[in-house]
C-alpha positions as CSV (number, residue, x, y, z in Angstrom):
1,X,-24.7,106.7,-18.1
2,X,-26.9,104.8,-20.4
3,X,-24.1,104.4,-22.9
4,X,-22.1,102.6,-20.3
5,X,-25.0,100.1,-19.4
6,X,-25.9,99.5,-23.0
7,X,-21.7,98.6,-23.4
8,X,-22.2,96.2,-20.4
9,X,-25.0,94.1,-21.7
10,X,-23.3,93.7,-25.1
11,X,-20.6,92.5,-23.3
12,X,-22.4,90.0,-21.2
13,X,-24.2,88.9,-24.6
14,X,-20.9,87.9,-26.3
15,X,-19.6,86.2,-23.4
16,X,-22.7,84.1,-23.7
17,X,-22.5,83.9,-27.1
18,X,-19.0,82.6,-27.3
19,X,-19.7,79.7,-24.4
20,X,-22.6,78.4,-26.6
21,X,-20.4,78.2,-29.6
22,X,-18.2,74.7,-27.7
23,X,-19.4,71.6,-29.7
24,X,-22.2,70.2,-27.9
25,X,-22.2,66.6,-27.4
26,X,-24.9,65.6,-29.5
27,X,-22.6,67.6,-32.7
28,X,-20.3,67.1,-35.1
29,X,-17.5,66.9,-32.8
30,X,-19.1,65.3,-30.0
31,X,-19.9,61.6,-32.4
32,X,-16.1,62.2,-33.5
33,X,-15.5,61.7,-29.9
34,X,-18.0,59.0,-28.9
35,X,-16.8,56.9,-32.3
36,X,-13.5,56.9,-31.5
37,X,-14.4,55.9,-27.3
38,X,-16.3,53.4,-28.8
39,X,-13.5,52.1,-30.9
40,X,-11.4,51.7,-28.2
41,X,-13.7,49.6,-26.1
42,X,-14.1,46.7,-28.3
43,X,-10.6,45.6,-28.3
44,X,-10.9,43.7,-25.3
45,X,-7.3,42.7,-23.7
46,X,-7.4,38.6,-23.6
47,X,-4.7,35.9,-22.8
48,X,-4.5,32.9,-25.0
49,X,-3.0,29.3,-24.8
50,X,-1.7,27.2,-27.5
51,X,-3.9,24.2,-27.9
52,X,-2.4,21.0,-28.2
53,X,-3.5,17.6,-28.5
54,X,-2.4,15.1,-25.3
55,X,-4.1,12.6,-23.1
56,X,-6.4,13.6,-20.4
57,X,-5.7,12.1,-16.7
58,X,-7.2,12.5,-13.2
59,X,-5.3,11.8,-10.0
60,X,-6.9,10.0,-7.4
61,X,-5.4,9.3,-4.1
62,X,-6.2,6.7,-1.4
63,X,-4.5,6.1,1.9
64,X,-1.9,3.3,3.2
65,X,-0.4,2.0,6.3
66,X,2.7,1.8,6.8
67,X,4.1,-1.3,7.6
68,X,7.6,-3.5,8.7
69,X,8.4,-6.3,5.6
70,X,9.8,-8.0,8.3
71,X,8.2,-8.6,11.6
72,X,9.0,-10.8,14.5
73,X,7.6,-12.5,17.6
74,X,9.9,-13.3,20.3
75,X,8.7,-16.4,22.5
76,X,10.3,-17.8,24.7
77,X,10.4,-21.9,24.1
78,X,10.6,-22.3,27.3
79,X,8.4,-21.4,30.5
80,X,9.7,-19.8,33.9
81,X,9.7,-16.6,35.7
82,X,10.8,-13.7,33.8
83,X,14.0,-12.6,35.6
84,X,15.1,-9.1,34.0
85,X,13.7,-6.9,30.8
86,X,16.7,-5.2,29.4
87,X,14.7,-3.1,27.0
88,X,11.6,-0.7,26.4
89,X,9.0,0.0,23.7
90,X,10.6,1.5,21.3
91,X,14.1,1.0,21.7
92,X,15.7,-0.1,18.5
93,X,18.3,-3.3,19.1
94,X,20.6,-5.0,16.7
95,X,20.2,-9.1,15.8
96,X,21.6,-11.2,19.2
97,X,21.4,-8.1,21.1
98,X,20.3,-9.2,24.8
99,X,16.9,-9.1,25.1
100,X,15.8,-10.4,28.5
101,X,16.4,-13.4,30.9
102,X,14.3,-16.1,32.1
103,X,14.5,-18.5,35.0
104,X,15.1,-21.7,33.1
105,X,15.6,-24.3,36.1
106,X,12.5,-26.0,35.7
107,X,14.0,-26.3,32.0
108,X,17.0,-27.8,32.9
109,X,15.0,-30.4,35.1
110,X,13.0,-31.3,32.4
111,X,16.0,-32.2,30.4
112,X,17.8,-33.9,33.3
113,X,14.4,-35.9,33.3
114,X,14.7,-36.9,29.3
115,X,17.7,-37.9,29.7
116,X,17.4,-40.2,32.3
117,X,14.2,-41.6,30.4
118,X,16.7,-42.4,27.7
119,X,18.8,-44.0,29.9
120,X,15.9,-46.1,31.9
121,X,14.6,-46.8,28.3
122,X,18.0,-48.3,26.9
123,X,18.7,-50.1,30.3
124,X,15.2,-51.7,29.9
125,X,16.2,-53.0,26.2
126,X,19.7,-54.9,28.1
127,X,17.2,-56.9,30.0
128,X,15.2,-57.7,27.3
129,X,17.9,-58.9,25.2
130,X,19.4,-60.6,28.2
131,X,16.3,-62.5,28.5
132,X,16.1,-63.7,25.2
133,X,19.4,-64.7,25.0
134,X,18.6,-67.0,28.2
135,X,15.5,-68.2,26.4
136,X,17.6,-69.0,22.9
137,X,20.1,-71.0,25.7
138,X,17.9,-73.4,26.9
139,X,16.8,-74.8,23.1
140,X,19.9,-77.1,24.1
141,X,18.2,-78.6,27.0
142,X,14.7,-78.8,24.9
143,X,16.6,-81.2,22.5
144,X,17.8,-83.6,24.9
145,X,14.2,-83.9,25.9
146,X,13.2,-84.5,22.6
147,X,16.0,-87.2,22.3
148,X,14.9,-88.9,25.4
149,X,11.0,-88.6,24.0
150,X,12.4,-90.6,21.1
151,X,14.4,-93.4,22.8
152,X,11.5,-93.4,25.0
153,X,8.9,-94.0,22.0
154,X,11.2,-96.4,21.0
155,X,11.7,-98.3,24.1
156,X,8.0,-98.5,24.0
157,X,7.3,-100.2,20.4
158,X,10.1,-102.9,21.3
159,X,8.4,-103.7,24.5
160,X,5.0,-104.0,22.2
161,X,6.7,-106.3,20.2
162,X,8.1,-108.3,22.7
163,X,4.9,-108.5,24.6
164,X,2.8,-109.9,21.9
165,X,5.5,-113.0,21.4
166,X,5.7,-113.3,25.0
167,X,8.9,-111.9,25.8
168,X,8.1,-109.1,28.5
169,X,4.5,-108.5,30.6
170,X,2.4,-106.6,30.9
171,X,3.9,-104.9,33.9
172,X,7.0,-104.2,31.7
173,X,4.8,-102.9,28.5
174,X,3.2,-100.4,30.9
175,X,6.2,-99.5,32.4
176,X,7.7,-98.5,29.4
177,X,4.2,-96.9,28.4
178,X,4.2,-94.3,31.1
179,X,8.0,-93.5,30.7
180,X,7.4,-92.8,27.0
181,X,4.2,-90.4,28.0
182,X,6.2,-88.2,30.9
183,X,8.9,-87.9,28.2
184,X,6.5,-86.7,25.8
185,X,4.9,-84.0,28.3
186,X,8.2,-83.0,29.4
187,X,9.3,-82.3,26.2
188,X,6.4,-80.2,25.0
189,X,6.0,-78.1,28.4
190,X,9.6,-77.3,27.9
191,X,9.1,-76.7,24.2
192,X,6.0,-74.4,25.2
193,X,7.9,-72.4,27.7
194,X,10.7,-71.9,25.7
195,X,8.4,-70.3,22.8
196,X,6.7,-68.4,26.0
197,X,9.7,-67.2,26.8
198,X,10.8,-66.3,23.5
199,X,7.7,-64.2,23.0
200,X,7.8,-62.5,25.9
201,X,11.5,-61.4,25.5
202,X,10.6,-60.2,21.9
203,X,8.0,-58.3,22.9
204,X,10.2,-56.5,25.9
205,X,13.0,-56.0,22.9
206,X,9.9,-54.3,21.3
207,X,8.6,-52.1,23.9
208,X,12.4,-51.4,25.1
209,X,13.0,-49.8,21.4
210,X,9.8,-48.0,21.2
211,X,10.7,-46.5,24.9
212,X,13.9,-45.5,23.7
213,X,12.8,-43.8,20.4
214,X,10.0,-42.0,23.0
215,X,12.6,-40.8,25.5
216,X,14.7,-39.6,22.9
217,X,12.3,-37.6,20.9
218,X,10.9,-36.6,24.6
219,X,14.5,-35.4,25.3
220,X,15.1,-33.6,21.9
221,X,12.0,-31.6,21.8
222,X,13.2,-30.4,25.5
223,X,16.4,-29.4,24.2
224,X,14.9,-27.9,20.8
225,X,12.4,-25.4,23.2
226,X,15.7,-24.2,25.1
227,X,18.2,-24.1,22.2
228,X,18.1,-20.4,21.7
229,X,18.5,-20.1,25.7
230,X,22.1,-19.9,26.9
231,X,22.7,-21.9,30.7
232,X,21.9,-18.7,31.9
233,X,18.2,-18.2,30.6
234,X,19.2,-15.3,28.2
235,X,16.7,-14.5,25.5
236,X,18.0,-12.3,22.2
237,X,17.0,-10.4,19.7
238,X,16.2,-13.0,16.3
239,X,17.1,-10.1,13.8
240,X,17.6,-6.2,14.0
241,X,14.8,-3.7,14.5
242,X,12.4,-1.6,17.1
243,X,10.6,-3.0,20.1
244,X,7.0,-2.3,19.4
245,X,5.5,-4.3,21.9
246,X,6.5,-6.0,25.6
247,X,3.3,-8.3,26.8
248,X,5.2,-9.3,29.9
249,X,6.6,-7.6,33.6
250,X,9.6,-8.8,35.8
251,X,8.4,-11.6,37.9
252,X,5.8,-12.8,35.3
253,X,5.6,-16.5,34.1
254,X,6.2,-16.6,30.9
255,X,4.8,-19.5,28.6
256,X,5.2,-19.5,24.8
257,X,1.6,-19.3,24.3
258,X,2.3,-15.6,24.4
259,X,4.9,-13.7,22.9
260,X,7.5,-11.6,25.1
261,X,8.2,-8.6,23.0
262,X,7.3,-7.6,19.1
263,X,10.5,-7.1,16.8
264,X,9.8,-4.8,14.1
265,X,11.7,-4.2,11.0
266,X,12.2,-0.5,10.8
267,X,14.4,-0.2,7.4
268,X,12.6,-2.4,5.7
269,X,9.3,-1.1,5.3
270,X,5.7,-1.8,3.0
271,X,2.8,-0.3,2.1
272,X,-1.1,-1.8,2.6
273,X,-3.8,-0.7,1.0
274,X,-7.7,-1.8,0.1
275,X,-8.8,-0.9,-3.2
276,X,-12.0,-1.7,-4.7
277,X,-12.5,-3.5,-8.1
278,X,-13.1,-0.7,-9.9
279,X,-9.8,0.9,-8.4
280,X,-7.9,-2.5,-8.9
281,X,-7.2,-2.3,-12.4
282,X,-5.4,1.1,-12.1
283,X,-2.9,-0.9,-9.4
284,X,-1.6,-3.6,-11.7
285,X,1.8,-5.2,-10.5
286,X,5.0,-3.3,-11.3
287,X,3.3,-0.1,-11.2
288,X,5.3,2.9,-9.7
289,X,2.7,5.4,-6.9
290,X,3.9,8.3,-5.4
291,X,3.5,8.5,-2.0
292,X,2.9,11.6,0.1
293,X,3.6,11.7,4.0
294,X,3.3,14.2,6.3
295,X,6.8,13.8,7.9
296,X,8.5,14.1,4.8
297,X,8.5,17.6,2.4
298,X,8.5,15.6,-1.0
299,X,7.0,12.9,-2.2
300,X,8.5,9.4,-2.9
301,X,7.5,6.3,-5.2
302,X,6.6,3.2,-4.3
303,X,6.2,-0.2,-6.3
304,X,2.7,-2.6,-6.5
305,X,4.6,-5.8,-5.2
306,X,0.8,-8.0,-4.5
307,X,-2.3,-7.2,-5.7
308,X,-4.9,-9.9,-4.0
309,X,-6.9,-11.8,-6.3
310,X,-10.2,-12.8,-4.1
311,X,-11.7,-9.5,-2.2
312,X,-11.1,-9.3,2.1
313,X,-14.4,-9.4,4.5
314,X,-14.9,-5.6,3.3
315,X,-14.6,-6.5,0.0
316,X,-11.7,-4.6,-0.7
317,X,-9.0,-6.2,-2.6
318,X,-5.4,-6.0,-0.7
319,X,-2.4,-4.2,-2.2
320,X,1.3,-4.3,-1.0
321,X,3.6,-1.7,-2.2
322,X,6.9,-1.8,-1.6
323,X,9.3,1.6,-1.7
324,X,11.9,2.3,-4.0
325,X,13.9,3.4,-2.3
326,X,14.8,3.4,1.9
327,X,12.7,6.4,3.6
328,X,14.3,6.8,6.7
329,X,11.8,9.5,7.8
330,X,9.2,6.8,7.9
331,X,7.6,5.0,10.9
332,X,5.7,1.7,10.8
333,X,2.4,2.4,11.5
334,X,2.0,5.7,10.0
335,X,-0.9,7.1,7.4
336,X,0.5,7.9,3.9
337,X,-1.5,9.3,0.6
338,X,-1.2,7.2,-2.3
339,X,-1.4,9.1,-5.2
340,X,-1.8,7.8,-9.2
341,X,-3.3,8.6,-12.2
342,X,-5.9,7.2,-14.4
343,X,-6.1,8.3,-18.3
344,X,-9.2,9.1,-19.1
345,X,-9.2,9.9,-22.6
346,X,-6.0,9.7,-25.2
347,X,-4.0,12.2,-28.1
348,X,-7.1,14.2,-28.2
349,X,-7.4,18.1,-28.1
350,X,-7.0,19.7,-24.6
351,X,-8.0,22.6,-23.3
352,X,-8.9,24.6,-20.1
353,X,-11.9,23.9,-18.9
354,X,-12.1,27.8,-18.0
355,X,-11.9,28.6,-21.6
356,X,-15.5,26.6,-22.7
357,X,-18.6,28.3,-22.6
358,X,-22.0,27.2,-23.0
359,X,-25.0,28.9,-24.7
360,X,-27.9,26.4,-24.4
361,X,-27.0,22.9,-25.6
362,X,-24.0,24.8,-27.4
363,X,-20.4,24.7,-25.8
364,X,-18.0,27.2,-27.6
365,X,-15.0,28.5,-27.2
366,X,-13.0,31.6,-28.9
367,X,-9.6,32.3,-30.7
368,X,-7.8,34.8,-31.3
369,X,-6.9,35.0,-35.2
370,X,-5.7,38.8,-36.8
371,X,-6.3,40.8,-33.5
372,X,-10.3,39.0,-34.2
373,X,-12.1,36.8,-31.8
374,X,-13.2,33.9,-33.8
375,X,-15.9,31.7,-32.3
376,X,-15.5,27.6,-32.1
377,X,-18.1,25.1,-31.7
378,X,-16.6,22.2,-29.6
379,X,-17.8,18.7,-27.9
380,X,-17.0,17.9,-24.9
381,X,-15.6,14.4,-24.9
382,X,-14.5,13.8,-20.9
383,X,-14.4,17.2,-18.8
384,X,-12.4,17.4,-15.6
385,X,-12.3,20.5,-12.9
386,X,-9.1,22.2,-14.8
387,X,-8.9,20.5,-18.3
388,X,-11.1,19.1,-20.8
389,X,-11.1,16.7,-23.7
390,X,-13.2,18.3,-26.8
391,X,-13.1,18.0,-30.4
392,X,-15.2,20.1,-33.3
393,X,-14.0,23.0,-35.0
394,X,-11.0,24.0,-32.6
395,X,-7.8,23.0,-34.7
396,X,-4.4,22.3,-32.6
397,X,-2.0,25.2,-32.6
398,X,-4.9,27.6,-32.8
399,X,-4.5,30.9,-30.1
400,X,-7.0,29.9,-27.6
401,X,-8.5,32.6,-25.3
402,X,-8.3,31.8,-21.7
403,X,-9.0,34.9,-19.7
404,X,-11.3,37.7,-21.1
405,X,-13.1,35.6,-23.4
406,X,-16.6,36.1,-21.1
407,X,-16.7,39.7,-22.8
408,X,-16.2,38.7,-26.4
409,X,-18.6,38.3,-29.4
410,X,-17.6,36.7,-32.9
411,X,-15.6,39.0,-34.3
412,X,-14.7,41.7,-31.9
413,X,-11.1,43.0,-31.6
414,X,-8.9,41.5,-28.9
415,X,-5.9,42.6,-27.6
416,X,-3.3,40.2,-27.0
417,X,-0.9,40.1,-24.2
418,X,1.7,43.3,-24.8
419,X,0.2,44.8,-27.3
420,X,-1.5,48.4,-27.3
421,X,-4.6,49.8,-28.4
422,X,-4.7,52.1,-31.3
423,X,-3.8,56.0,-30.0
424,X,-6.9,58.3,-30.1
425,X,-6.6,62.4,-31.2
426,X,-5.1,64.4,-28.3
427,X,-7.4,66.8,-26.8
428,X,-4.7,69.9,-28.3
429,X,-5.5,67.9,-31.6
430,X,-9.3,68.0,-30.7
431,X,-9.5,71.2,-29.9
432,X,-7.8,72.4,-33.3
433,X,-9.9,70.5,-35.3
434,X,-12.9,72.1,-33.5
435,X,-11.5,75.5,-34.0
436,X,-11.2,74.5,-37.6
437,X,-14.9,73.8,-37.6
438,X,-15.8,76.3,-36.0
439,X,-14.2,78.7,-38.9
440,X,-15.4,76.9,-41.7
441,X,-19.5,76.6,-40.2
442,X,-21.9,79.2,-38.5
443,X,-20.0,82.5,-37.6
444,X,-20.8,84.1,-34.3
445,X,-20.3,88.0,-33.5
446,X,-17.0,88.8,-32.6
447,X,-15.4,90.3,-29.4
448,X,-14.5,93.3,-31.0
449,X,-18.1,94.4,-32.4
450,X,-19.4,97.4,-30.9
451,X,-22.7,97.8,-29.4
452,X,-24.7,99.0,-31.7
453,X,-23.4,96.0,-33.9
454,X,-21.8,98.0,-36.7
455,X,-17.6,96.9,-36.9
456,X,-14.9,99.0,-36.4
457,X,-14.1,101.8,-39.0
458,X,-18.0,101.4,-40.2
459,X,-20.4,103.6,-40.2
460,X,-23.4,104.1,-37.5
C-alpha cells in the first residue's frame, strides 16, 4: 500500500517538474520573443506624397444677381383709359407682339387740334402778307402827294417873288401859303401811315411765321407721342423677352409718367456684384469666374465686362460679368456664387498642411528615405486649411509622409504602402528552438525515473 502512494507522489512531482521546465517570460526565450515583438512595432505603416514645387491659391467666393443686359420700359406716349391687357407677369412675348390697347380718342383730338392750329396759323400769315401788299400799293398814291407838295412849294416862292415887285397881294401870297402847308401835312400823314402800316403788316408776317413754326412743332410732338400707337390704340412689345412687371388694370388711365409693363431680356443675361477694394484687384477686366447656381448641376464661366472705378454709397465697387456662354437654366433675378482664386504665394514647395507638425517654435515634417523616417525642418511661408507653402530642408521629389507620421521619431522604420513587415519565427519554430535549449541547459528528472530515483536497469 505504501509502495503505491510513494509511486503516486513521484508521479505528481515530475508532472510539476516538467510544467516548470516552459521558458518563463523573464528567460532566455522569453526576450527572444519580446525582441522580435518589439521589432515588429517600429515599422510603422505610413502613406507618402511626392512633393512638388507649384503656386499656392485660395478660392474665395462672393455672391451675384442675376440680371437681363437688356431691359425695357413700355410707356405708353399717349394718355387714355386702358382698354384690354393681353398678357400676365411672366409670360414671355416676341418683339411687336400685341401687348395691350388704349383708348386713344382724346389723342386723335389733340391731333385734329394741331392741325387745325397749323392751318389757323398759315391762314393768319395770308392776311399779313395781304396787308402788306396793300400797304406797299398805296407808295403810288404817297408820291403824287409828294408831287403836289412840290408844285405847291413852288407855287408858293413864285408868288413870293411876285409879291415883293408888286405883281400879286397879299391875299394871293397867303393863298398860295396855306395850299403849300396842307400839301405838306397831307403828304407826311400819308407818308406816316404808310410806314405805320408797313410795320404793322411786318410784324403780323412775323408773329404769323412764329405761329406756324409753334403749331407745327405742337402738331409733331402729338403725332411723335402716338407714333407707336396704331388707329386702333394698340401698344406692342419694343423687343423680345418676359413680362416682369404690369403697374396698370383694365379701366385705368394710363399716363406716361408711369410705365405699363416691364420687358425683360431673358437670353441675354449679366451678372452684378459689390466687391470691396481689397477684392477689386482680384476682378480685373477680361477675367474668366466660375459661377455656381443652384438650378444648374455644374458650374459655368462668366467674363468681368465693368469694373467701377469710384466706390457705390456702400462703398463697394460695382462689377458686371457677362456669361460666356447662354445659360438657359438661368432666371433674372436669381442668387449665383462667384467663385475665383487668388495666388497667394508662387513655384514654391507644397505640401499638406496635414503632413507639418510643430514642436515648440519648430514645424517639421518627415520622409520616408530606405524604409527610415527622416525628420525635416521646414518654414512656413503662407499656410492654408489643406495646403501649405514652406521651404527649409524638405527637397522637391522627396517621399513625404502624409498619414502615420504622428507616431514616428527620426529614424524609425516605416512601412510604405504594400509592402510587408519582416516574418517573425513560427511558434513550431519557437518551440523547437526551446526544446533545443532545453537539451543543451539544466536537465530535469525524466518521466521514466523510478521512485526511489535510481534509472532503469540500476541498482537500489
Amino acid at each position: 500500500m505504501k509502495s503505491k502512494q510513494g509511486l503516486l507522489l513521484s508521479m505528481a512531482f515530475l508532472m510539476v517538474a516538467g510544467c516548470s521546465s516552459a521558458p518563463s517570460q523573464g528567460g532566455p526565450n522569453g526576450a527572444l520573443r519580446q525582441g522580435q515583438m518589439a521589432s515588429a512595432q517600429q515599422a510603422v505603416a505610413v502613406e507618402v506624397e511626392t512633393v512638388a514645387k507649384g503656386d499656392l491659391t485660395v478660392t474665395k467666393k462672393i455672391f451675384g444677381n442675376v440680371m437681363a443686359e437688356y431691359q425695357s420700359d413700355v410707356v405708353s406716349n399717349v394718355s387714355g383709359k386702358l382698354l384690354s391687357l393681353h398678357v400676365q407677369k411672366g409670360d414671355i412675348v416676341q418683339q411687336g407682339q400685341k401687348l395691350a390697347t388704349v383708348d386713344i380718342s382724346d389723342t386723335q383730338e389733340a391731333i385734329l387740334t394741331a392741325r387745325i392750329g397749323v392751318e389757323g396759323a398759315k391762314q393768319q400769315l395770308q392776311s399779313a402778307l395781304i396787308a402788306k401788299k396793300e400797304t406797299e400799293q398805296r407808295q403810288s398814291s404817297l408820291e403824287k402827294l409828294k408831287l403836289n407838295w412840290d408844285n405847291a412849294k413852288k407855287t408858293l416862292q413864285n408868288n413870293q417873288t411876285l409879291y415883293e415887285h408888286g405883281a400879286v397881294s397879299l391875299d394871293e401870297l397867303d393863298q398860295s401859303k396855306k395850299a403849300e402847308a396842307e400839301a405838306r401835312i397831307s403828304y407826311e400823314e400819308e407818308a406816316s401811315s404808310i410806314k405805320t402800316g408797313k410795320e404793322k403788316a411786318q410784324l403780323s408776317i412775323d408773329e404769323a411765321e412764329l405761329n406756324i413754326k409753334k403749331a407745327e412743332i405742337g402738331l409733331q410732338e402729338t403725332l411723335k407721342e402716338s407714333q407707336d400707337i396704331a388707329d386702333d390704340g394698340v401698344i406692342t412689345a419694343p423687343i423680345s423677352g418676359e413680362v416682369i412687371a404690369i403697374n396698370y388694370t383694365v379701366g385705368e388711365e394710363v399716363s406716361g409718367q408711369q410705365a405699363l409693363l416691364t420687358i425683360s431680356d431673358h437670353e441675354n443675361l449679366k451678372i452684378t456684384t459689390a466687391v470691396t477694394a481689397d477684392q477689386k484687384g482680384l476682378l480685373p477686366m477680361g477675367k474668366e469666374v466660375q459661377v455656381k447656381s443652384t438650378r444648374q448641376d455644374k458650374p459655368f464661366t462668366a467674363k468681368v465686362v465693368f469694373v467701377s472705378g469710384a466706390a457705390n454709397e456702400n462703398g463697394l465697387f460695382d462689377v458686371d460679368l457677362q456669361l460666356t456662354a447662354n445659360q438657359m437654366g438661368l432666371a433674372s433675378g436669381e442668387v449665383v456664387e462667384l467663385n475665383f482664386t487668388e495666388t497667394l504665394v508662387k513655384n514654391e514647395l507644397i505640401v499638406p498642411t496635414r503632413a507639418i507638425l510643430q514642436k515648440g517654435d519648430t514645424s517639421y515634417v518627415y520622409i520616408a528615405t530606405d524604409g527610415k523616417a527622416v525628420q525635416k525642418k521646414v518654414e512656413t511661408i503662407n499656410s492654408q486649411t489643406d495646403k501649405t507653402a514652406v521651404k527649409g530642408e524638405l527637397e522637391e521629389g522627396a517621399a513625404l509622409v502624409v498619414n502615420g507620421h504622428k507616431l514616428l521619431s527620426d529614424g524609425m522604420n516605416v512601412l510604405l504602402p504594400g509592402q510587408k513587415p519582416a516574418a517573425t519565427p513560427s511558434s513550431d519554430q519557437g518551440d523547437r528552438s526551446r526544446r533545443g535549449q532545453q537539451g543543451q541547459g539544466d536537465q530535469r528528472p525524466s518521466a521514466k525515473t523510478n521512485e526511489s530515483g535510481s534509472t532503469p536497469g540500476g541498482g537500489k
